[in-house]
SELO-539915 format. One record per residue (C-alpha): residue number from 1; x, y, z. Coordinates in nm, 3 decimals. Example, Ala and Ser with C-alpha at 12.3 -4.5 7.8 and 13.67 -1.06 7.14 Angstrom:
residues 2
NODE | n | X | Y | Z
NODE | 1 | 1.230 | -0.450 | 0.780;
NODE | 2 | 1.367 | -0.106 | 0.714;
END
This chain:
residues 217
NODE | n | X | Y | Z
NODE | 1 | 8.565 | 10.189 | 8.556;
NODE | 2 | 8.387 | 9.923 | 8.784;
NODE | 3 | 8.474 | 9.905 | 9.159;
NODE | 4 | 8.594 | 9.591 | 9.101;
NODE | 5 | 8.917 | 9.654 | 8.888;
NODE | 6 | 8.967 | 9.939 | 9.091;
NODE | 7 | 9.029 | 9.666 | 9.385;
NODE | 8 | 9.264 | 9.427 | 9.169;
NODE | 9 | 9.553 | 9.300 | 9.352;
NODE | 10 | 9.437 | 9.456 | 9.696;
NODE | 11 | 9.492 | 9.342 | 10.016;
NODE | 12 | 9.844 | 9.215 | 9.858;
NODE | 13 | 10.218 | 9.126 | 10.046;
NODE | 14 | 10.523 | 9.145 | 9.894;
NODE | 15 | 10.847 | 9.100 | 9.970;
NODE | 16 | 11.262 | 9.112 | 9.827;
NODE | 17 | 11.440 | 8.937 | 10.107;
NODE | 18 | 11.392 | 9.072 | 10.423;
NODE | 19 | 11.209 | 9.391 | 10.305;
NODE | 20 | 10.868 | 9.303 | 10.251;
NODE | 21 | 10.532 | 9.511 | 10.238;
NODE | 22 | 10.166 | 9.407 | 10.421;
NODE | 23 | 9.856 | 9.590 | 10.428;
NODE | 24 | 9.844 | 9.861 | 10.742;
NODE | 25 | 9.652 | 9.705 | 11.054;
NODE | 26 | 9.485 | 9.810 | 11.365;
NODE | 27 | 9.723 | 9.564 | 11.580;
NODE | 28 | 9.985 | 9.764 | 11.466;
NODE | 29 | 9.896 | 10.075 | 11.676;
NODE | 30 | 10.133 | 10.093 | 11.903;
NODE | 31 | 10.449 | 9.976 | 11.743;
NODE | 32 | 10.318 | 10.242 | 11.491;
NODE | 33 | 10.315 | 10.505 | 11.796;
NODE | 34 | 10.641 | 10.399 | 11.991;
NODE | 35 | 10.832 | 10.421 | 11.633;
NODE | 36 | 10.681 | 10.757 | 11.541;
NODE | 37 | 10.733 | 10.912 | 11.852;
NODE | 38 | 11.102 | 10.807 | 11.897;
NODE | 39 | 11.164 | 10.966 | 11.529;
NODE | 40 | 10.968 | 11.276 | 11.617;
NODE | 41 | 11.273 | 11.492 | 11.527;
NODE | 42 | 11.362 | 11.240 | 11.219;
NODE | 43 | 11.018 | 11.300 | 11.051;
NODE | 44 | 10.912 | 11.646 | 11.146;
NODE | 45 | 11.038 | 11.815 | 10.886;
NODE | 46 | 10.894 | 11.598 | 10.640;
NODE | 47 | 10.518 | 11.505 | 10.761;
NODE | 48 | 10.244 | 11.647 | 10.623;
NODE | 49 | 10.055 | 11.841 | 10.891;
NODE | 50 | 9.704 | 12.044 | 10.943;
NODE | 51 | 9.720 | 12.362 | 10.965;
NODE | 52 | 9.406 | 12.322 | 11.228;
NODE | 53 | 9.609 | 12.041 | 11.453;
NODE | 54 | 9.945 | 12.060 | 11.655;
NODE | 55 | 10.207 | 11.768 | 11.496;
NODE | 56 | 10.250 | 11.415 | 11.696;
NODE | 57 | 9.988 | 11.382 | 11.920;
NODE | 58 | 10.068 | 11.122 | 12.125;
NODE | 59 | 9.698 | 10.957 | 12.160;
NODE | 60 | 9.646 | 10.641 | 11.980;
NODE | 61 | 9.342 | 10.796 | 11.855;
NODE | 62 | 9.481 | 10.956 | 11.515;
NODE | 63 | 9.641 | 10.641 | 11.411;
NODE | 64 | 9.291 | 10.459 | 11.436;
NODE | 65 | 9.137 | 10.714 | 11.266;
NODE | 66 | 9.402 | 10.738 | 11.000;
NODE | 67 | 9.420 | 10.317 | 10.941;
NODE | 68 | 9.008 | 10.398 | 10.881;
NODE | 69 | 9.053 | 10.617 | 10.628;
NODE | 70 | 9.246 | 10.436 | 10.475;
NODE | 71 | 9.127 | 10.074 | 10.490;
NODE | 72 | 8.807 | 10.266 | 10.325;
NODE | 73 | 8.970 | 10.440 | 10.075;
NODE | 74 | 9.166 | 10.097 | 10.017;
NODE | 75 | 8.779 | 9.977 | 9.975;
NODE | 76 | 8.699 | 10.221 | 9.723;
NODE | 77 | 9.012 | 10.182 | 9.497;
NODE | 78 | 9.140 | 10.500 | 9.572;
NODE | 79 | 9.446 | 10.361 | 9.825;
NODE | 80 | 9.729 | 10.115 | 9.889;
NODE | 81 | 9.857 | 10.161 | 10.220;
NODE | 82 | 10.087 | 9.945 | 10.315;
NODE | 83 | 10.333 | 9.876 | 10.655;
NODE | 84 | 10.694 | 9.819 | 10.551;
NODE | 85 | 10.873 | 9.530 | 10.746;
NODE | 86 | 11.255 | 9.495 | 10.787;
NODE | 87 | 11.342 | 9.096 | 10.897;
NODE | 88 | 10.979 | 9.124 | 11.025;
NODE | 89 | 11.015 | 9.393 | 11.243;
NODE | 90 | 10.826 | 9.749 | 11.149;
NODE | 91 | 11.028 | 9.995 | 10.982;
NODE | 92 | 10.772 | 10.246 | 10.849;
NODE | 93 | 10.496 | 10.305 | 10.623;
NODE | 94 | 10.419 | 10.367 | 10.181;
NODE | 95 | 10.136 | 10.457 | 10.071;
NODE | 96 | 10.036 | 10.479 | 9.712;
NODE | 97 | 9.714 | 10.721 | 9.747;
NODE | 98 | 9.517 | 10.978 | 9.564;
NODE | 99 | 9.450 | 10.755 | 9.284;
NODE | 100 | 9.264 | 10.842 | 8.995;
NODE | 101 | 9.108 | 10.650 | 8.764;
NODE | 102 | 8.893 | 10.696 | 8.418;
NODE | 103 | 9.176 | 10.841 | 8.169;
NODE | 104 | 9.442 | 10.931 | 8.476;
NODE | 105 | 9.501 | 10.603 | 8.627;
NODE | 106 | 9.740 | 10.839 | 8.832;
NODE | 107 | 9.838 | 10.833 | 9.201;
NODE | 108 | 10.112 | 10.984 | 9.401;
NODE | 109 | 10.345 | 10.806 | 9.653;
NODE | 110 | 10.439 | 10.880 | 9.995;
NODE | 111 | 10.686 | 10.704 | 10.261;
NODE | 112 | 10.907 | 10.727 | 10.554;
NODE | 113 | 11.108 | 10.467 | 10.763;
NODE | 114 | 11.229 | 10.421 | 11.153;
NODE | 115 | 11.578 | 10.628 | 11.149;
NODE | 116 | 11.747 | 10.315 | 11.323;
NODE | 117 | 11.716 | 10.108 | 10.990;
NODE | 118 | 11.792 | 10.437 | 10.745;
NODE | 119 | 12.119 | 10.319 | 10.529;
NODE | 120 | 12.011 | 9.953 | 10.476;
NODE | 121 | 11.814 | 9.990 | 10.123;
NODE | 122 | 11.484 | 9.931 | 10.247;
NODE | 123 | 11.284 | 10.231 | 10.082;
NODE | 124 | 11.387 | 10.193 | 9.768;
NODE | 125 | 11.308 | 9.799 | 9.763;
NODE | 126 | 10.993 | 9.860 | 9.914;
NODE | 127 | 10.898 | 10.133 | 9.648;
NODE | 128 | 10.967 | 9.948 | 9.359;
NODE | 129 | 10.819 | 9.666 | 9.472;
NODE | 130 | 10.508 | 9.887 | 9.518;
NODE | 131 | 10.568 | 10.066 | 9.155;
NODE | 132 | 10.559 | 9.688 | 9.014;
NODE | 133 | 10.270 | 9.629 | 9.144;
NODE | 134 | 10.068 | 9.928 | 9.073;
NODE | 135 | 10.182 | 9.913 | 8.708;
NODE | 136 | 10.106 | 9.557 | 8.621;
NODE | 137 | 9.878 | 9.410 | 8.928;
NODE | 138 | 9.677 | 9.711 | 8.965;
NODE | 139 | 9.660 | 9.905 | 8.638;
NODE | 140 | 9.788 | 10.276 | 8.742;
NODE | 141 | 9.991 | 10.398 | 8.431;
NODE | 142 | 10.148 | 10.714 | 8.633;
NODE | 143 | 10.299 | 10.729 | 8.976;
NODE | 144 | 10.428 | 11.078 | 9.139;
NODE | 145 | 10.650 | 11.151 | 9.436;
NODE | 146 | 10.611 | 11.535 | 9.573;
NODE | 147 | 10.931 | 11.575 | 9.796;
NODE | 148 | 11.048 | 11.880 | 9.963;
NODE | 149 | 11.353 | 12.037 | 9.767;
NODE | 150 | 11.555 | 12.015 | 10.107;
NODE | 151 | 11.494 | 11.618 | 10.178;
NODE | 152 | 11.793 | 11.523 | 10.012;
NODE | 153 | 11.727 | 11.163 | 10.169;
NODE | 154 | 11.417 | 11.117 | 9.970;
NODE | 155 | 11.542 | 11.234 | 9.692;
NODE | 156 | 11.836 | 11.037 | 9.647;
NODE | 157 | 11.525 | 10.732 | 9.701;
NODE | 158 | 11.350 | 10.836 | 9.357;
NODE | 159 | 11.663 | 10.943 | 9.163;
NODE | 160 | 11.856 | 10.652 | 9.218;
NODE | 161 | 11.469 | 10.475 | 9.107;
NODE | 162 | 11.478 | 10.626 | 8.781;
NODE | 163 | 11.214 | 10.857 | 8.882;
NODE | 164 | 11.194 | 11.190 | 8.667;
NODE | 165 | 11.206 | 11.538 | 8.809;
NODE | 166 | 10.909 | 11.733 | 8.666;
NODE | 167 | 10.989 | 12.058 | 8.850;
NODE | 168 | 10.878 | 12.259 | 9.136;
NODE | 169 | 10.489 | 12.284 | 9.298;
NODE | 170 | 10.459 | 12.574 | 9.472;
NODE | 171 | 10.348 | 12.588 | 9.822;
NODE | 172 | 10.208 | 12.258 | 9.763;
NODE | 173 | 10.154 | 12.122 | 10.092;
NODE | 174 | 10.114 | 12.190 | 10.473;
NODE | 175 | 10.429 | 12.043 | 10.598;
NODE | 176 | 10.604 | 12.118 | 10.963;
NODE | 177 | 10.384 | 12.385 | 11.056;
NODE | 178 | 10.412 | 12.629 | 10.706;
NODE | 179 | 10.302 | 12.580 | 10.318;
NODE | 180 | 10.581 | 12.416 | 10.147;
NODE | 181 | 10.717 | 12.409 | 9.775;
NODE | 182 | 10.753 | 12.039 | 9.632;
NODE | 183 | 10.987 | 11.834 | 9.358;
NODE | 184 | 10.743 | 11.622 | 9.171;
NODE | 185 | 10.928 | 11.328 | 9.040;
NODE | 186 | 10.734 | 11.099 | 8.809;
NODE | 187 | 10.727 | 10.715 | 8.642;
NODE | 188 | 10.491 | 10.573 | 8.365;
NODE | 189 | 10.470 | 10.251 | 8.347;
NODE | 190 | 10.626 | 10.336 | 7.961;
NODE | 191 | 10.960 | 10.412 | 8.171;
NODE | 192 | 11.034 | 10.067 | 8.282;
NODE | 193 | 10.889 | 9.748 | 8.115;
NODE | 194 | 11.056 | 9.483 | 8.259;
NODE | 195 | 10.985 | 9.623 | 8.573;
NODE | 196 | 11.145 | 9.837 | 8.832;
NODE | 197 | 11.262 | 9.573 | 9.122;
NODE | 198 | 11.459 | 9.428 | 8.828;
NODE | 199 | 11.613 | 9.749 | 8.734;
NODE | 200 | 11.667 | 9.806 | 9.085;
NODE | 201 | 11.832 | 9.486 | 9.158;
NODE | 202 | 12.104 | 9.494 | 8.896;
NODE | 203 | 12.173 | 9.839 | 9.027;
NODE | 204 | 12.212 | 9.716 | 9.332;
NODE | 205 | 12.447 | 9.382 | 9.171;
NODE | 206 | 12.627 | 9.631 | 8.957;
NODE | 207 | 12.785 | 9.840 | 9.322;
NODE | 208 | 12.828 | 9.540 | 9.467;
NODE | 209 | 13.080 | 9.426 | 9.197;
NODE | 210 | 13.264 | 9.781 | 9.207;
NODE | 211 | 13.004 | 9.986 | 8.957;
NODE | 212 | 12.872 | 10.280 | 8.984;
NODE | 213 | 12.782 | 10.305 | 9.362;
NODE | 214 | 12.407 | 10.319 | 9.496;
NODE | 215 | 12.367 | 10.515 | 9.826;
NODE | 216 | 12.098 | 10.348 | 9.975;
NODE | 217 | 11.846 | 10.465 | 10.245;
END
């Protein structure tokens, strides 16, 4: 596959009301700091860490390294990170990485969002909006969410998605200081062709009307 379908629909903003996603920048280094510091305690338990490195340093070195790595990898067609924004203001990060092209056209998901603005739906809008676009801008035919069995939170974000639960990966990742066993949930872009912001929207029309009710995060 050429580098230059890899690229297709990259840099790209989108947006669902006031939840919108933009391509991770350098200006962003110290709102990105200042919101991962206060939510320290929030995110801990979650974050990938390196087994070789303490968690949270509080230098704004790792964060330009990190946007780097990931503006090259963007480069090479093997990332999408993207900054998600709340009425504008920063409320976390997604990032659709380890993609794989050839005969895969895989890549796994990750997220998190400032604990002040947790309960207001913006996760799951942001995520579909980002499975939408992987599927039909991009061309990825598989997306995967690994999620610790005990983040409930981020769970309830890719069940309520439609997301399936493909069982348990053992000591998958280094996460708060140990190995850690991961849920993989999975989508194909089979799963949902008209979309998943539409499927998510009437879910979201359906509770407001007295359905079936959507926790939100």
């Amino acid at each position: 596959m050429r580098d230059v379908d890899r690229l297709r629909g990259w840099p790209a903003t989108l947006n669902e009301g006031p939840v919108a996603l933009r391509p991770l920048r350098l200006s962003d280094v110290r709102v990105w700091r200042e919101t991962r510091l206060r939510n320290a305690d929030w995110l801990r338990p979650w974050e990938p860490s390196n087994p070789e490195t303490p968690l949270f340093r509080t230098g704004l070195g790792p964060y330009v390294s990190m946007v780097g790595t990931l503006r090259r990898e963007a480069r090479q067609g093997l990332a999408l990170p993207w900054v998600v924004t709340y009425g504008g203001r920063f409320a976390g990060q997604l990032t659709v990485g380890a993609i794989v092209w050839g005969s895969a056209r895989s890549a796994q998901v990750g997220y998190w969002v400032d604990g002040a603005l947790a309960g207001k739906g913006i996760i799951p809008t942001a995520l579909a909006m980002a499975v939408d676009h992987c599927f039909f801008t991009t061309g990825l035919h598989r997306l995967e969410a690994n999620i610790r069995p005990e983040n409930q939170a981020s769970r309830r974000v890719v069940e309520k998605l439609g997301f399936r639960e493909e069982g348990i990966r053992r000591r998958q990742l280094h996460i708060d200081g140990a190995w850690r066993d991961h849920i993989c949930y999975a989508l194909t872009v089979e799963d949902i062709p008209a979309g998943l912001l539409v499927q998510w929207r009437r879910a979201r029309e359906s509770a407001a009307h007295g359905g079936p009710s959507v926790e939100e995060v």
